[in-house]
C-alpha positions in Angstrom: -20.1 -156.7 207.3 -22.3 -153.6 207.1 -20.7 -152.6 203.6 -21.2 -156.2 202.9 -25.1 -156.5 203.5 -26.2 -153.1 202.6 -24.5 -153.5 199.2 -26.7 -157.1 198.6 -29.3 -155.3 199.7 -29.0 -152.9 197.3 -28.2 -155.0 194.5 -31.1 -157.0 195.3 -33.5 -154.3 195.1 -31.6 -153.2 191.8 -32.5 -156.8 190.0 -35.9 -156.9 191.4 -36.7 -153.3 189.9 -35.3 -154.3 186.6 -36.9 -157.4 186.2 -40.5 -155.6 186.9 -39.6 -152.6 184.9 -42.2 -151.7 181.9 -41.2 -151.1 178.6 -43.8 -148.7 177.0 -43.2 -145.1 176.6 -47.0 -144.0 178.1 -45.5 -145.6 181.0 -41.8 -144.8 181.3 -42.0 -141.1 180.7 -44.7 -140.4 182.9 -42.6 -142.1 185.6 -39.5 -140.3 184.9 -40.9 -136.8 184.7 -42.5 -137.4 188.0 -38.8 -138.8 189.8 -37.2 -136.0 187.9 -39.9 -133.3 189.5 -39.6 -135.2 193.0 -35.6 -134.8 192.8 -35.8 -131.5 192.0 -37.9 -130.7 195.0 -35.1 -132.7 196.9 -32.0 -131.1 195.6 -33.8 -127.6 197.0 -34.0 -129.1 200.1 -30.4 -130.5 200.5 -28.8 -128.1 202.6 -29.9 -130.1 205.5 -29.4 -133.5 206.5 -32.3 -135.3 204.8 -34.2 -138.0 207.1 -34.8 -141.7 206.8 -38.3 -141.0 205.3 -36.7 -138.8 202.1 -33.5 -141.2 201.9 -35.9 -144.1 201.2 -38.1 -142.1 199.2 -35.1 -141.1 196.8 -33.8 -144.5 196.9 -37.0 -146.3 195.7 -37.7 -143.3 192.9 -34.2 -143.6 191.7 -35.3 -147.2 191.3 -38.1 -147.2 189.6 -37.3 -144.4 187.2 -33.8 -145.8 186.1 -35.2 -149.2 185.5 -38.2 -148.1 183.9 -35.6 -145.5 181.3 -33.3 -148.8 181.1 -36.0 -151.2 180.2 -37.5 -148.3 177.8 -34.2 -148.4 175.5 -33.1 -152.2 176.3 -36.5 -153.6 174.8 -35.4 -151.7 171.5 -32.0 -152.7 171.0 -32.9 -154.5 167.5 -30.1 -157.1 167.7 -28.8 -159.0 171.0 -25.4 -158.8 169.3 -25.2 -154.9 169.9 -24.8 -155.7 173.8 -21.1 -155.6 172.7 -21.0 -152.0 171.7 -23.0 -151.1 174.5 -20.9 -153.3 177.2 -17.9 -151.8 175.9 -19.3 -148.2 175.3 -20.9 -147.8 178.6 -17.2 -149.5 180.5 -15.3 -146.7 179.0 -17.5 -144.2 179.5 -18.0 -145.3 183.6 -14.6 -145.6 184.1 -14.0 -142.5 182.5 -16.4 -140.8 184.6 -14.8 -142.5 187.8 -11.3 -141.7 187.5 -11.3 -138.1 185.6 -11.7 -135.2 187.8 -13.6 -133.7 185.3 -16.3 -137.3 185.2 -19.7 -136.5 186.0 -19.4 -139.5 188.7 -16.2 -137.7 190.4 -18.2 -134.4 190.7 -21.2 -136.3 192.2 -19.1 -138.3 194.9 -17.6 -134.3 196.1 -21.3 -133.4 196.6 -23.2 -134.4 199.4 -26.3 -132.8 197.7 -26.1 -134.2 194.1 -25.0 -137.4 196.1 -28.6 -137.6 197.9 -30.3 -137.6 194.7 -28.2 -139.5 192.4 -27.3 -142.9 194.1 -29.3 -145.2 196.0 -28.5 -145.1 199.6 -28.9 -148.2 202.4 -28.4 -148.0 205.8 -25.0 -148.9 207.3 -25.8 -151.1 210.5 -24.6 -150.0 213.6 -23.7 -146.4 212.4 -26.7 -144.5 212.3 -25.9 -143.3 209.0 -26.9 -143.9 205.3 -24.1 -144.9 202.8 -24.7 -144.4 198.8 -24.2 -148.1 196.9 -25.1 -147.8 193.5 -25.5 -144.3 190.9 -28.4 -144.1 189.0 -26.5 -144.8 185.9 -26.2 -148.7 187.1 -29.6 -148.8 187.6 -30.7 -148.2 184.2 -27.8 -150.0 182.9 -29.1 -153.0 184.8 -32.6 -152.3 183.5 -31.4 -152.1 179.9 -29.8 -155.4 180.4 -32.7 -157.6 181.5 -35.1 -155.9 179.1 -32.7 -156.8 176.0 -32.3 -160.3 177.5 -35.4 -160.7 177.6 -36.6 -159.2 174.1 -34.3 -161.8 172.5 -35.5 -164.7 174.9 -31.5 -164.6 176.4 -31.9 -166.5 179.4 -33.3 -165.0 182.3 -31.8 -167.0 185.1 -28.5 -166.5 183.1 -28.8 -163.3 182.9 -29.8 -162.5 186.5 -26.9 -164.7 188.0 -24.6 -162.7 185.6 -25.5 -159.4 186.4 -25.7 -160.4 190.4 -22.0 -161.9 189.4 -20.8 -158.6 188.2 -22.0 -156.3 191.1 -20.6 -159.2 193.9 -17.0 -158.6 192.0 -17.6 -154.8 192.1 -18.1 -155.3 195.6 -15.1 -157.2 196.5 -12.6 -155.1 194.5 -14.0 -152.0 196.8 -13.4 -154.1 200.1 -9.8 -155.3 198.5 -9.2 -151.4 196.7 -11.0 -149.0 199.1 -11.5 -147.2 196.2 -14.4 -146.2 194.3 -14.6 -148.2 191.2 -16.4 -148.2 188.3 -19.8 -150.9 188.3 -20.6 -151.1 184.2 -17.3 -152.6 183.2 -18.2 -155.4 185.7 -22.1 -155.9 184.7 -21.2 -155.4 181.0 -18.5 -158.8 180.8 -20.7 -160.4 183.0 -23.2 -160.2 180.3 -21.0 -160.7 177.4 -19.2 -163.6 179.2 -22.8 -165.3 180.3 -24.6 -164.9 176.8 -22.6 -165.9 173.3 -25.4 -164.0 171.4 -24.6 -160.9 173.1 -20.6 -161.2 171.8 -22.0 -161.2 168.0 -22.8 -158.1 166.4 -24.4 -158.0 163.1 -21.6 -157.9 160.6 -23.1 -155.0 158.8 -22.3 -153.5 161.9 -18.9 -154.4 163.4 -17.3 -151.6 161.5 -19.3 -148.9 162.6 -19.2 -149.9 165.8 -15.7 -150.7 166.3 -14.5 -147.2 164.8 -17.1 -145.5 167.1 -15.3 -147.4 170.1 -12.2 -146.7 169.1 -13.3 -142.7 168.6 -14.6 -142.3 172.0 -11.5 -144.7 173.6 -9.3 -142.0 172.3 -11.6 -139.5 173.5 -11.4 -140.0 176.8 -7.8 -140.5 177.3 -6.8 -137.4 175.7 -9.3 -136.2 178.2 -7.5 -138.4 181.0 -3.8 -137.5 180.3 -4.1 -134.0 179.2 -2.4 -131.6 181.4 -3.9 -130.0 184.3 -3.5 -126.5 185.2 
């Protein structure tokens, strides 16, 4: 029940950021440089347990910059129809990062100091502690999402309930699992599945795309089944 309400919380925050995110550069960069500079400052400081004041802090400056860096590159994405490369880019690249010992996300979970400043963290009622939800990297994706929708006048309700759809069945297959799991795969066919648009690339660039997928696919499990020593 506490996994269960500090994740919607979470979430919630996460769709609310996104959908209030701004797009311009004079904006973004600013914000980004200043989270980057507070995190920093943070990770310097993370040899001892951080309180409830710096968790929040991190939390809501995570937020803000990883929408406001999703939103900058989703309100650019020329075509709607190049949500499929990115859905199926970013769900390769996540669960790579997940399940490799050698992913950035592994490494991350293994440190309790990168961990503090590279996941957004929500109380977990009736334990007196803080547990980390979501990485930074689903906030932006979440950000770039919404901002594309709503460049190419997607639906917005649609697209909300999809994304919201995608982090509730991340949520149950860690309850089910007890296993970290990747989040993009789910938000990613969420949005392919809600939207038609986004499941239509240009033509003049399905063959591009597709042999960069298939590149980076095989990438990452020669990466994944290589020998360790």
């Amino acid at each position: 029940a506490a996994y269960t309400l500090g994740f919607s919380c979470v979430v919630a925050a996460t769709l609310a950021a996104g959908l209030f995110a701004p797009v311009t550069a004079r904006v973004v960069i600013p914000i980004v440089l200043g989270v980057v500079c507070m995190l920093g400052l943070v990770y310097a400081l993370a040899s001892r347990e951080p309180g409830w004041p710096m968790a929040l802090a991190v939390s809501v400056a995570l937020l803000a910059a990883g929408s406001a860096l999703g939103a900058l590159v989703g309100a650019r994405i020329e075509y709607a129809g190049h949500l499929l490369f990115v859905a199926l880019a970013s769900a390769l690249a996540d669960v790579f990062s997940v399940t490799s010992d050698e992913g950035p996300s592994a490494a991350i979970s293994k440190s309790d100091a990168a961990l503090r400043i590279a996941a957004v963290s929500w109380p977990m009622i009736g334990t007196g502690r803080a547990e980390a939800f979501l990485g930074v990297g689903d906030i932006v994706f979440t950000g770039l999402y919404i901002a594309t929708a709503r460049r190419h006048e997607l639906s917005m309700r649609r697209t909300v309930l999809a994304l919201g759809a995608g982090y509730c069945a991340t949520m149950l297959t860690v309850l089910v699992l007890q296993v970290a799991v990747p989040v993009l795969p789910f938000l990613g066919g969420a949005m392919l599945i809600a939207h038609r648009e986004a499941r239509r690339p240009p033509p003049a660039d399905r063959r591009r795309g597709f042999v960069a997928l298939s590149v980076m696919a095989a990438l990452f499990l020669v990466l994944l089944l290589r020998p360790r020593d």
